[in-house]
C-alpha positions as CSV (number, residue, x, y, z in Angstrom):
1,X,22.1,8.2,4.6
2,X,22.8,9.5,8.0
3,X,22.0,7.6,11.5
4,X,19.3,10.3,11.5
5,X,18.0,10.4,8.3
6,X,17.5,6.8,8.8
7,X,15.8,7.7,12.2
8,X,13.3,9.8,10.7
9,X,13.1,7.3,7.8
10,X,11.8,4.5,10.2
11,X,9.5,6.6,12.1
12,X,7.7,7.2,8.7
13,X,7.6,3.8,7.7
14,X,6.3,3.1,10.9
15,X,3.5,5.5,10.6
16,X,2.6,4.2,7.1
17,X,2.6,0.7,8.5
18,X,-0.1,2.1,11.6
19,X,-2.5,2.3,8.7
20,X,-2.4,-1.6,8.0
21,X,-1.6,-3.1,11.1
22,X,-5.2,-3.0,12.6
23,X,-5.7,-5.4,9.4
24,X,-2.2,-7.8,11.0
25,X,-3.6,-7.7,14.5
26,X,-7.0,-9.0,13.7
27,X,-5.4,-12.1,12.5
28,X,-2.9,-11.8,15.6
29,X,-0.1,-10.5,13.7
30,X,2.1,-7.8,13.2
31,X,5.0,-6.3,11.7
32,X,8.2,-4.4,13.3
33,X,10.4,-2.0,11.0
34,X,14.2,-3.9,11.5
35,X,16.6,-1.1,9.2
36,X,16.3,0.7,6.1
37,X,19.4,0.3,4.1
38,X,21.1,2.9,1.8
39,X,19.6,1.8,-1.3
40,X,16.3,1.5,0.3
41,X,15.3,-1.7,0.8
42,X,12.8,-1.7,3.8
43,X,13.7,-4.6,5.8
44,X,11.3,-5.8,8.3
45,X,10.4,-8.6,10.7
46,X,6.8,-10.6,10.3
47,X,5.6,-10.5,14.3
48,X,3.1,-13.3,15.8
49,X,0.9,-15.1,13.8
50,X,2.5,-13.8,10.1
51,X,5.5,-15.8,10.8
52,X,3.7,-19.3,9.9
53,X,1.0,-17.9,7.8
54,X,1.5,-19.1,4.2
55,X,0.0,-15.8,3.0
56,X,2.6,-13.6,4.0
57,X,4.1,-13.2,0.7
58,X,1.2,-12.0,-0.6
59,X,0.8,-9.4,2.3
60,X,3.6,-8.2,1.8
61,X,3.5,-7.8,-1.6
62,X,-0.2,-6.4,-2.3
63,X,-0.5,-5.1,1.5
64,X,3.0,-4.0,3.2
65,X,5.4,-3.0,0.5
66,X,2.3,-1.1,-2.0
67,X,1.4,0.9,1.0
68,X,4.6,2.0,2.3
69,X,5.5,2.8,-1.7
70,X,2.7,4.8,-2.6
71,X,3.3,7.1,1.0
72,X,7.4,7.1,0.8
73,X,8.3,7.0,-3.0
74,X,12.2,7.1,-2.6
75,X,11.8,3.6,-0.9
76,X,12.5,0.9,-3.5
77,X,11.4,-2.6,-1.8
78,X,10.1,-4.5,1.0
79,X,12.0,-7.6,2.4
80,X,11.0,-9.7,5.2
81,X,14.3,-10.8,7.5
């Protein structure tokens, strides 16, 4: 994948994840895009309060990585760094 293929990549993620973050932020959270690799893997960085909270698994899981999935099928995973 290109530098800008990945670019563009991101920006769509990041778009998807616009959709959900209103849902993060009301529990003072958030999320930040950190690199897509070339077998995509989203990787991505738990912001504020969803760094302690014990049910970040399970937002990432049911929330984060279904979302981005159903709107960007090429991408293969979600992992939090």
């Amino acid at each position: 994948m290109s530098a800008d293929d990945k670019k563009i990549l991101i920006k769509q993620i990041d778009q998807v994840l616009d959709s959900i973050r209103p849902h993060l932020e009301v529990d003072g959270g958030n999320v930040e895009v950190m690199d897509v690799t070339d077998d995509m893997c989203v990787k991505i960085k738990w912001l504020g309060s969803c760094k302690l909270c014990a049910m970040s698994d399970m937002t990432m899981k049911a929330g984060i990585e279904q979302t981005i999935k159903a709107n960007l099928p090429q991408i293969q995973n979600v992992v939090a760094e």
